[in-house]
Each structure stands twice: as structure tokens, then as C-alpha cells.
mmJSON file of the N, C-alpha and C atoms, coordinates in Angstrom:
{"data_MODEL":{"atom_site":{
"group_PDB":["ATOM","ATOM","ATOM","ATOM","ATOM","ATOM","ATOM","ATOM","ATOM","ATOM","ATOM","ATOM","ATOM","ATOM","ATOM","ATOM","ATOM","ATOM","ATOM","ATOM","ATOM","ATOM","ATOM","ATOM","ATOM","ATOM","ATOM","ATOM","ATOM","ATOM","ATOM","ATOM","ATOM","ATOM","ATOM","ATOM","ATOM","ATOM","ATOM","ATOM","ATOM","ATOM","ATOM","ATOM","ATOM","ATOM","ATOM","ATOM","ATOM","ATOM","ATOM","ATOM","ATOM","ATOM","ATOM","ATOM","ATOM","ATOM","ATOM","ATOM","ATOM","ATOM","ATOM","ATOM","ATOM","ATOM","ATOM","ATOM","ATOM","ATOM","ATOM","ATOM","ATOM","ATOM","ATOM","ATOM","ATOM","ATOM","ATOM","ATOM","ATOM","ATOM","ATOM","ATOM","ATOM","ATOM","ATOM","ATOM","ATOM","ATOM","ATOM","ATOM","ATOM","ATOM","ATOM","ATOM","ATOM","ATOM","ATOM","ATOM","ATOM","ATOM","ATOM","ATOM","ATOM","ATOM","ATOM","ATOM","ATOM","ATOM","ATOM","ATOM","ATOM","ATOM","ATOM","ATOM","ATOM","ATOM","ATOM","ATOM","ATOM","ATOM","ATOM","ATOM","ATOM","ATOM","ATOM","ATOM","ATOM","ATOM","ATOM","ATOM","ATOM","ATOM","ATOM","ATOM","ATOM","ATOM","ATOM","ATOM","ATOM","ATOM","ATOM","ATOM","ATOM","ATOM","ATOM","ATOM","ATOM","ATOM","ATOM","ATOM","ATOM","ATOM","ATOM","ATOM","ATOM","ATOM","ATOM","ATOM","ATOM","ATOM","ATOM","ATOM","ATOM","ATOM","ATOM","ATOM","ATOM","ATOM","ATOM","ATOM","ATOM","ATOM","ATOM","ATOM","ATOM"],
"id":[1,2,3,4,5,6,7,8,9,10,11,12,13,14,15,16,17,18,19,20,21,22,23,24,25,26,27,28,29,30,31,32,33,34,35,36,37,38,39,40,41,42,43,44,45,46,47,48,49,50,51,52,53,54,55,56,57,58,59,60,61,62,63,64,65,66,67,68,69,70,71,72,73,74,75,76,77,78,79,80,81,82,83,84,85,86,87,88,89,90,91,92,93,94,95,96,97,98,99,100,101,102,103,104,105,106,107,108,109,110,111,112,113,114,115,116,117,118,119,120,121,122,123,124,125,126,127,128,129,130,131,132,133,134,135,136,137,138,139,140,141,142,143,144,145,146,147,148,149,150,151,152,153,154,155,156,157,158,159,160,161,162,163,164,165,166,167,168,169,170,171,172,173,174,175,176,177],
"type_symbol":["N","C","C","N","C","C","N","C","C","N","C","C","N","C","C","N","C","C","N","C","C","N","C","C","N","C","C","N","C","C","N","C","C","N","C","C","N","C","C","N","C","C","N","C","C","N","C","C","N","C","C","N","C","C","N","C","C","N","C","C","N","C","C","N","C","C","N","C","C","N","C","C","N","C","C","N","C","C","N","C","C","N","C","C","N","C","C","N","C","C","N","C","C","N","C","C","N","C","C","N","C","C","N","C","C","N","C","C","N","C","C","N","C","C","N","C","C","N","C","C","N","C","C","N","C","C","N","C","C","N","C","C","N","C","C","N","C","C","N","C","C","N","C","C","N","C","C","N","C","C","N","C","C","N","C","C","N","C","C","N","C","C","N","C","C","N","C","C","N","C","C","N","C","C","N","C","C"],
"label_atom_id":["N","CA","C","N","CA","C","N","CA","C","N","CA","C","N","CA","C","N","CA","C","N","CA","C","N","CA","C","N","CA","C","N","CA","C","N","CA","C","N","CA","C","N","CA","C","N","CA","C","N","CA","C","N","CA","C","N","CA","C","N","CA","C","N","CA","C","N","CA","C","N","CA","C","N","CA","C","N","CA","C","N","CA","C","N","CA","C","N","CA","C","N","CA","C","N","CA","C","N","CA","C","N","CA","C","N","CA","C","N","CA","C","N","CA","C","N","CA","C","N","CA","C","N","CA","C","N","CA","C","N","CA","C","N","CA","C","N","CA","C","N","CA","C","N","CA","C","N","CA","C","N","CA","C","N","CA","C","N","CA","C","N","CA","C","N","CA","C","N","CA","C","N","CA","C","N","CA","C","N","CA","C","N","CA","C","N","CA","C","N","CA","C","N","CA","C","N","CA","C","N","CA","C","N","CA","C"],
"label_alt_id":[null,null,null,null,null,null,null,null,null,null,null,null,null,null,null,null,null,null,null,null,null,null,null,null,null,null,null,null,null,null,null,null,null,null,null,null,null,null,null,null,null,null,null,null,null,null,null,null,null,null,null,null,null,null,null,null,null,null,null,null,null,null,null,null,null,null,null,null,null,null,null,null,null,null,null,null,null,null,null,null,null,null,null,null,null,null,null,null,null,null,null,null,null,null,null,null,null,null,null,null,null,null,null,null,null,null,null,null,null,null,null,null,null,null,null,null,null,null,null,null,null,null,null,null,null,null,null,null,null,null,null,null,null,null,null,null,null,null,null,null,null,null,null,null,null,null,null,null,null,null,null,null,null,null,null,null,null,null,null,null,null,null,null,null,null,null,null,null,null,null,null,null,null,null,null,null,null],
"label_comp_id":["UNK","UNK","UNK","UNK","UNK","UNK","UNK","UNK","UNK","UNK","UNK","UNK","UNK","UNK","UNK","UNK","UNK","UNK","UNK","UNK","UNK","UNK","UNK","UNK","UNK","UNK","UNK","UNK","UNK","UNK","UNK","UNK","UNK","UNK","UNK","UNK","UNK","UNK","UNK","UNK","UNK","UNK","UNK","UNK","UNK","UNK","UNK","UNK","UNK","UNK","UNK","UNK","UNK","UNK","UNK","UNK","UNK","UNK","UNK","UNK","UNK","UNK","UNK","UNK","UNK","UNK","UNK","UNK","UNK","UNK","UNK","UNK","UNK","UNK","UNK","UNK","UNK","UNK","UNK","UNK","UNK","UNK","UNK","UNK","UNK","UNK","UNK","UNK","UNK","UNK","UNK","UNK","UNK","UNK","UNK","UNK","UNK","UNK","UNK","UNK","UNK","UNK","UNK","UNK","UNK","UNK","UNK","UNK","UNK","UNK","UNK","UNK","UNK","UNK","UNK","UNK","UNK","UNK","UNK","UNK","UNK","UNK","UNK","UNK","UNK","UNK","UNK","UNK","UNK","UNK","UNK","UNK","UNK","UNK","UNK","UNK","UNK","UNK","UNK","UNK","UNK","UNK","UNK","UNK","UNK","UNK","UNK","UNK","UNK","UNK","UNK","UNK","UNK","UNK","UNK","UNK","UNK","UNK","UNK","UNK","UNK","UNK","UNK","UNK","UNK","UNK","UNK","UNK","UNK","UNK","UNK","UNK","UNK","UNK","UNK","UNK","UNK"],
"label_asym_id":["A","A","A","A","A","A","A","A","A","A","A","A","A","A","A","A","A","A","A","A","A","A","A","A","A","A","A","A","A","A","A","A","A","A","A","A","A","A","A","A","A","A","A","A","A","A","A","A","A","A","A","A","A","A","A","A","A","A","A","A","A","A","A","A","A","A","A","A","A","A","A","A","A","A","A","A","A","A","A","A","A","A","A","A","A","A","A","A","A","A","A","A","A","A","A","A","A","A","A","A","A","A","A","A","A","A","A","A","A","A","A","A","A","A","A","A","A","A","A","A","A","A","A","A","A","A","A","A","A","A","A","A","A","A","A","A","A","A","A","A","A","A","A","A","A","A","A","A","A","A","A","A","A","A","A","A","A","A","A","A","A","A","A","A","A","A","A","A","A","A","A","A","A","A","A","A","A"],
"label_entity_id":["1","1","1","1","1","1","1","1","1","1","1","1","1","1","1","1","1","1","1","1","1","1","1","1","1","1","1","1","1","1","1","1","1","1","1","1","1","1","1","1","1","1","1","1","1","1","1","1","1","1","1","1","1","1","1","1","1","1","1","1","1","1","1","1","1","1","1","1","1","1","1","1","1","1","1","1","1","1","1","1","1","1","1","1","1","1","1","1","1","1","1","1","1","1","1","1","1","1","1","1","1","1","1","1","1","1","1","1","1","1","1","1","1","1","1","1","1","1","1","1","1","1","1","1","1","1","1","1","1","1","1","1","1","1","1","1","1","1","1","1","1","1","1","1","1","1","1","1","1","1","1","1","1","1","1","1","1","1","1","1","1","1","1","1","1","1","1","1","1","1","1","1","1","1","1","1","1"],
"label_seq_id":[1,1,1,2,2,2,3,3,3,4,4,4,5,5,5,6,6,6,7,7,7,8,8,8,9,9,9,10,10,10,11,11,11,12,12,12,13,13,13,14,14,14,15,15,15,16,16,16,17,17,17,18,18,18,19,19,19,20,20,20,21,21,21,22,22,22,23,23,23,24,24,24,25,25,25,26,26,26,27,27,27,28,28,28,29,29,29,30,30,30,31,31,31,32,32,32,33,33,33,34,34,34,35,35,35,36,36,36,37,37,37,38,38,38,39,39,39,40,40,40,41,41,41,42,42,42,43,43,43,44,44,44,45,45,45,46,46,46,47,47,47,48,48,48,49,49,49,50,50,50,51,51,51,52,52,52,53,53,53,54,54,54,55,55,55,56,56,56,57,57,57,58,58,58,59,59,59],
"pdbx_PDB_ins_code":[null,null,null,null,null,null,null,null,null,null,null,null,null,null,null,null,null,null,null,null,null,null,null,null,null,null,null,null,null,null,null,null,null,null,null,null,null,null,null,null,null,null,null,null,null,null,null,null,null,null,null,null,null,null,null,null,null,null,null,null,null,null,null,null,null,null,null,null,null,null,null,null,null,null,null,null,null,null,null,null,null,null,null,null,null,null,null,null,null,null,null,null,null,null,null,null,null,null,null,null,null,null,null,null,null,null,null,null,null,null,null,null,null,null,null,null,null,null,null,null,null,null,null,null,null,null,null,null,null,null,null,null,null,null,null,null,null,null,null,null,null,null,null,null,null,null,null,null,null,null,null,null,null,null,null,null,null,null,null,null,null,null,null,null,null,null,null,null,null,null,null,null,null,null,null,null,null],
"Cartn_x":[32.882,33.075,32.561,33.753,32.637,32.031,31.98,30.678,31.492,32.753,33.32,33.533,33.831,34.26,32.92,31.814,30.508,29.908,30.411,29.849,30.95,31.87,32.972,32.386,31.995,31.952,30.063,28.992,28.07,28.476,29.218,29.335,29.912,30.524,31.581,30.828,29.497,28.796,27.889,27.48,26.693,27.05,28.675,29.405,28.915,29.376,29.362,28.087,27.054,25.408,25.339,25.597,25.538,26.387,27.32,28.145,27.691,26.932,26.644,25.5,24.252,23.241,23.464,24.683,24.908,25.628,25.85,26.396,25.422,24.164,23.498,22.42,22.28,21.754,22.198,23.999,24.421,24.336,24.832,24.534,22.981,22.297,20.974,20.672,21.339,20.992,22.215,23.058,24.334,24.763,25.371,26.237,27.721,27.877,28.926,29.896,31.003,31.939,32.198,32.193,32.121,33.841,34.841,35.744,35.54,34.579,33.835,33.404,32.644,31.822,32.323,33.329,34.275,34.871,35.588,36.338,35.76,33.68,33.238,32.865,32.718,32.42,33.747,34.482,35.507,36.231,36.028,36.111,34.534,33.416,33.014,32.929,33.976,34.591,35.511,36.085,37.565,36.493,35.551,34.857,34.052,33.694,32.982,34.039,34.97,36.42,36.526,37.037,37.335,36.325,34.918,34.357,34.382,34.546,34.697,35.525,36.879,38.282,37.835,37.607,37.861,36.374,35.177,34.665,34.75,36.229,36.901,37.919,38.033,39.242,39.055,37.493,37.181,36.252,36.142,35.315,36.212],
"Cartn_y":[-10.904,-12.331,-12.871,-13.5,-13.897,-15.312,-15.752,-16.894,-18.434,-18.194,-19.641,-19.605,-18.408,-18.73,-18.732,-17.828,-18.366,-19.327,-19.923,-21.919,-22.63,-22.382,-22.636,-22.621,-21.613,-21.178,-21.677,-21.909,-22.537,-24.184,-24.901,-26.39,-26.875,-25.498,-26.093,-25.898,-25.141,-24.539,-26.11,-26.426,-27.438,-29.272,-29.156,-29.907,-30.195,-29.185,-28.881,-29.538,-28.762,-29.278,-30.582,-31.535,-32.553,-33.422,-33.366,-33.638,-33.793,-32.887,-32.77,-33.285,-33.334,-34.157,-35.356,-36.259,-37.308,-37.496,-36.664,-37.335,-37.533,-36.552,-36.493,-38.456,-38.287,-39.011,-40.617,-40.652,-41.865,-42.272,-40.836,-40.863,-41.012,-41.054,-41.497,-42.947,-43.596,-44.778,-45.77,-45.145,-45.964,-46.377,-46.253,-47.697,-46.814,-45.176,-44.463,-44.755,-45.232,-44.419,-42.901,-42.819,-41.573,-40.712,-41.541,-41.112,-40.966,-41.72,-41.689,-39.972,-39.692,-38.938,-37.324,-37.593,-36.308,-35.958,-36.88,-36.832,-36.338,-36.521,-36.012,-34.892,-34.568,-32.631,-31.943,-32.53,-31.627,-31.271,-32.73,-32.344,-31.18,-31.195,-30.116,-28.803,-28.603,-27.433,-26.901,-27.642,-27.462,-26.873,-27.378,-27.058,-25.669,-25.19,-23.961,-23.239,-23.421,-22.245,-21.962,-22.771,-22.152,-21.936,-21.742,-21.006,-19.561,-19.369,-17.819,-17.445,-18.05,-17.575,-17.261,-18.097,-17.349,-16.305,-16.031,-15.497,-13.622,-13.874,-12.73,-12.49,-13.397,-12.82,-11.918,-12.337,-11.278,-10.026,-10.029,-8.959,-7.81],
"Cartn_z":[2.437,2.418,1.087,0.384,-1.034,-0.695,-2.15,-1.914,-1.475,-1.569,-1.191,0.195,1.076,2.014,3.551,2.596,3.423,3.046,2.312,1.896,3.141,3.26,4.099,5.535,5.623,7.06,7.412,6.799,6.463,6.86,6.075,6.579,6.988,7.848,8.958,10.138,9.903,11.671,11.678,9.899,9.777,10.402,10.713,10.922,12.142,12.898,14.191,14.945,14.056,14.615,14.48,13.799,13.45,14.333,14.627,15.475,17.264,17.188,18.274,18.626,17.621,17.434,17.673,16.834,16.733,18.312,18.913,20.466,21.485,21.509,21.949,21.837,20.62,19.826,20.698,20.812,20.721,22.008,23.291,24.797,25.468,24.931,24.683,24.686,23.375,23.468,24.154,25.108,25.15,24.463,23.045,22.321,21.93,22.715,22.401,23.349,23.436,24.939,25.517,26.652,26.904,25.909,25.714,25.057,23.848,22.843,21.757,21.806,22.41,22.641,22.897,23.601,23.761,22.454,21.746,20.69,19.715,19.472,18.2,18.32,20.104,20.015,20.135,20.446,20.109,18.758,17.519,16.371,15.93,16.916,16.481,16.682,18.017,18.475,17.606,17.152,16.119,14.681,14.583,13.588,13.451,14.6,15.159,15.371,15.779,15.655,14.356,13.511,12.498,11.254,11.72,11.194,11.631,12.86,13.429,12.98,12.931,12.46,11.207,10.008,8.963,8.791,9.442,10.092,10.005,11.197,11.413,10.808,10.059,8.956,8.229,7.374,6.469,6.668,7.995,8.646,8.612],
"occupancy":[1.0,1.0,1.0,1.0,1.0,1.0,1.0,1.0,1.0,1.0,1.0,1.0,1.0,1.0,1.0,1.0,1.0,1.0,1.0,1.0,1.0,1.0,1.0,1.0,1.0,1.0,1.0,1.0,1.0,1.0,1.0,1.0,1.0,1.0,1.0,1.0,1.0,1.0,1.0,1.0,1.0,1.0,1.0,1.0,1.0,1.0,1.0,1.0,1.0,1.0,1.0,1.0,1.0,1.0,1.0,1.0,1.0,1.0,1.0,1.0,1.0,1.0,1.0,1.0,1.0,1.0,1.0,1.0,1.0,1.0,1.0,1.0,1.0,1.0,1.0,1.0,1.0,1.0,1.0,1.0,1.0,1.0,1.0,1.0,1.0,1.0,1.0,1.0,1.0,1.0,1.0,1.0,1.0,1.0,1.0,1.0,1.0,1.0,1.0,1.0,1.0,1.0,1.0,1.0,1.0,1.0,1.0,1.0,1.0,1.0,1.0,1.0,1.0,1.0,1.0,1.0,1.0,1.0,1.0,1.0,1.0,1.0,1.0,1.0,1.0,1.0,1.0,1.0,1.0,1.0,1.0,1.0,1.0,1.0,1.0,1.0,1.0,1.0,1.0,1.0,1.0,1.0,1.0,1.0,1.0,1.0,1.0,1.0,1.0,1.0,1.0,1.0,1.0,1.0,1.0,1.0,1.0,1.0,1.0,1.0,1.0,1.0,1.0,1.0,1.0,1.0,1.0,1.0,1.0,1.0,1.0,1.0,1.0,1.0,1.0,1.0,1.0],
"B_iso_or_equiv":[0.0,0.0,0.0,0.0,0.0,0.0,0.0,0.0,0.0,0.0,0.0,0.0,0.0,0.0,0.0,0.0,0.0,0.0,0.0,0.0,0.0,0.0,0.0,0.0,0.0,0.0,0.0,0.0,0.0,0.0,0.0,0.0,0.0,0.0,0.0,0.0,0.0,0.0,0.0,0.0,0.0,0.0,0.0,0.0,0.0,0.0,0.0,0.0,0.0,0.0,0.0,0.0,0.0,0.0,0.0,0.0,0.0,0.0,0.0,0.0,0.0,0.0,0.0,0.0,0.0,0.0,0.0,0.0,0.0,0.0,0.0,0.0,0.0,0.0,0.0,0.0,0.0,0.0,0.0,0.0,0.0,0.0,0.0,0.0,0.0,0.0,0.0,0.0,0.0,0.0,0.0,0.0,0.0,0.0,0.0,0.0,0.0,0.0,0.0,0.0,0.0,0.0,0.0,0.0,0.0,0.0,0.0,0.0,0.0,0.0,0.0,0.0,0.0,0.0,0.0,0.0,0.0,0.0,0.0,0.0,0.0,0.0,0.0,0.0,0.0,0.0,0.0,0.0,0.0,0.0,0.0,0.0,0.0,0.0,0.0,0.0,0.0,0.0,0.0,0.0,0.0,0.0,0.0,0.0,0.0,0.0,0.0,0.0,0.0,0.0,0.0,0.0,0.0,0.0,0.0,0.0,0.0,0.0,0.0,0.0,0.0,0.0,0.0,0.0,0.0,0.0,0.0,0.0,0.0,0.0,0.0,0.0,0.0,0.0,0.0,0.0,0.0],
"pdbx_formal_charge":[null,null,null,null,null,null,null,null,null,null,null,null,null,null,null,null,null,null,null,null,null,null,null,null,null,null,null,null,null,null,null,null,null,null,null,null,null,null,null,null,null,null,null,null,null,null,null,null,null,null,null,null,null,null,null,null,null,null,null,null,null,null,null,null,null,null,null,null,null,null,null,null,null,null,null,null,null,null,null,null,null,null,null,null,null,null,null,null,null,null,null,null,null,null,null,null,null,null,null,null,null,null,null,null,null,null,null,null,null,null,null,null,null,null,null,null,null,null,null,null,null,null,null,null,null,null,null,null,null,null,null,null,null,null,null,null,null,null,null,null,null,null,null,null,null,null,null,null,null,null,null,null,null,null,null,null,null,null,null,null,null,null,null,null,null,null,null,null,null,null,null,null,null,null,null,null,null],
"auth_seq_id":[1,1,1,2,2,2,3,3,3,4,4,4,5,5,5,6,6,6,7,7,7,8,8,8,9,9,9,10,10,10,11,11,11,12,12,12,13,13,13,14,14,14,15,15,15,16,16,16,17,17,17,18,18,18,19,19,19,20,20,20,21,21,21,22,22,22,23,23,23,24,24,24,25,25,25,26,26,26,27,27,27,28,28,28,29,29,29,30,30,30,31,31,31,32,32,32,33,33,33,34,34,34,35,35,35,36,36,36,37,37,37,38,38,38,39,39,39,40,40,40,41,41,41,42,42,42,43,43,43,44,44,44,45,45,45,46,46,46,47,47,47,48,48,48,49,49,49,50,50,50,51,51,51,52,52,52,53,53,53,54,54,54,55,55,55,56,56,56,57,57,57,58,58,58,59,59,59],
"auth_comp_id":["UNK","UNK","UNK","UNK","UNK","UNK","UNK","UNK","UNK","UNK","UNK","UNK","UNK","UNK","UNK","UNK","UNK","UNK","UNK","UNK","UNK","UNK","UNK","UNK","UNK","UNK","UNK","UNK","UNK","UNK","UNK","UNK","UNK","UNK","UNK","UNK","UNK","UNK","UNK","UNK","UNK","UNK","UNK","UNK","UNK","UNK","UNK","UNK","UNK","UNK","UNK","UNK","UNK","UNK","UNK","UNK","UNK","UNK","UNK","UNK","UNK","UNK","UNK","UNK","UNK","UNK","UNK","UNK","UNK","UNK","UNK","UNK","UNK","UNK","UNK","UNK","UNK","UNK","UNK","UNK","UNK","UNK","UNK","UNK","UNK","UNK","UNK","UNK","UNK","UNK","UNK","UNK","UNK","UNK","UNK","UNK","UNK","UNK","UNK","UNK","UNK","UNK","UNK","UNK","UNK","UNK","UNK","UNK","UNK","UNK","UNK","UNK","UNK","UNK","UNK","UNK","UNK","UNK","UNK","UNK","UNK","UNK","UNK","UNK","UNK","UNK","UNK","UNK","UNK","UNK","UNK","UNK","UNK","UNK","UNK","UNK","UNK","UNK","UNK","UNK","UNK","UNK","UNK","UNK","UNK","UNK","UNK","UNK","UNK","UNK","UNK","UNK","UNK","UNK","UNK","UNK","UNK","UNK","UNK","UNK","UNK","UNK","UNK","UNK","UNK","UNK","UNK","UNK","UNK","UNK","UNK","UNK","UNK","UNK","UNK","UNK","UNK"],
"auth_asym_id":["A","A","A","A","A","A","A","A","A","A","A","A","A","A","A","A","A","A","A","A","A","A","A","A","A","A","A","A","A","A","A","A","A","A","A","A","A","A","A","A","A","A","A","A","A","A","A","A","A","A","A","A","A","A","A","A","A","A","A","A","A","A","A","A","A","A","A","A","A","A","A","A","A","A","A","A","A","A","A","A","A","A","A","A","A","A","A","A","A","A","A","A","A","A","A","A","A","A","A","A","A","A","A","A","A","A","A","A","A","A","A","A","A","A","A","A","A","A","A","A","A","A","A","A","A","A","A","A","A","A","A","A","A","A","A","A","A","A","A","A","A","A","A","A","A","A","A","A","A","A","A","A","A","A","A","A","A","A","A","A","A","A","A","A","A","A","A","A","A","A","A","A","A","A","A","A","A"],
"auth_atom_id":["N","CA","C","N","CA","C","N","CA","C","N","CA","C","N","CA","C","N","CA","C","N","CA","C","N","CA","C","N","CA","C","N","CA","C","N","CA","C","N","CA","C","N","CA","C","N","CA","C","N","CA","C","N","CA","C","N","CA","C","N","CA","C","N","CA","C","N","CA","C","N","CA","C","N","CA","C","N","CA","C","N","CA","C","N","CA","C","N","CA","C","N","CA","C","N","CA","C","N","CA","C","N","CA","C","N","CA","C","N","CA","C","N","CA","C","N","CA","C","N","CA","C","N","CA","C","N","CA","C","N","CA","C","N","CA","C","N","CA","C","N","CA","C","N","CA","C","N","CA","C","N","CA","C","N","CA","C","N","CA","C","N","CA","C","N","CA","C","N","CA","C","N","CA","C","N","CA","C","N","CA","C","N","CA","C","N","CA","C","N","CA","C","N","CA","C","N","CA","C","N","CA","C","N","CA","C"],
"pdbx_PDB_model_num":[1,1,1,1,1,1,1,1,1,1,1,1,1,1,1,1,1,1,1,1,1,1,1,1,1,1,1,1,1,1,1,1,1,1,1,1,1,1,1,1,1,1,1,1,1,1,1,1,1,1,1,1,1,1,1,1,1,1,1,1,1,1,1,1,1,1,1,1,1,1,1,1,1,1,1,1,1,1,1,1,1,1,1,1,1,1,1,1,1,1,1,1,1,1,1,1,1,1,1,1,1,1,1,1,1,1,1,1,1,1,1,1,1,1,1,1,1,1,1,1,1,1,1,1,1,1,1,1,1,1,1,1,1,1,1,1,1,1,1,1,1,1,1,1,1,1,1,1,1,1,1,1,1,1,1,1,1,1,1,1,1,1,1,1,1,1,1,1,1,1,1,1,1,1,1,1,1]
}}}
């Protein structure tokens, strides 16, 4: 794996965490909708896939 595509795969897991922090974060204080809320972990699911994918690409 060279160095661009584990920077790649690095701030896309970093995405993810953050994402998920921030739902946690927002369902906490109520000011998210629960549709809010679905929508940003699943952009951080989409984000954690395709770090595996390219992942296993170069494995």
C-alpha cells in the first residue's frame, strides 16, 4: 500500500469516528432528528467501507 492510499484509508476511518462522535454528541443533547442522525452514520458507514475496499484492494 503506498503512502497515498494509507492517507486515504486513514481519513476516511477518521471520518467515520467523527461522524459518529458527532451523533452521539447531537442524540445527547436533542437538537438532531432521528433522520438527521441516521443519515450521518450512514455517510459514515459508506466511509468505513471504502476504506476496507481499497483496504483489500491492495492487500
Amino acid at each position: 500500500m503506498n503512502s497515498r492510499e494509507s492517507v486515504m484509508s486513514f481519513v476516511l476511518r477518521v471520518i467515520a469516528l467523527a461522524l459518529a462522535i458527532v451523533c452521539i454528541v447531537l442524540g445527547l443533547l436533542e437538537t438532531a432528528s432521528i433522520e438527521t442522525l441516521a443519515v450521518l452514520l450512514g455517510v459514515g458507514l459508506i466511509a468505513v467501507a471504502l476504506a476496507g475496499i481499497s483496504r483489500n484492494r491492495t492487500a
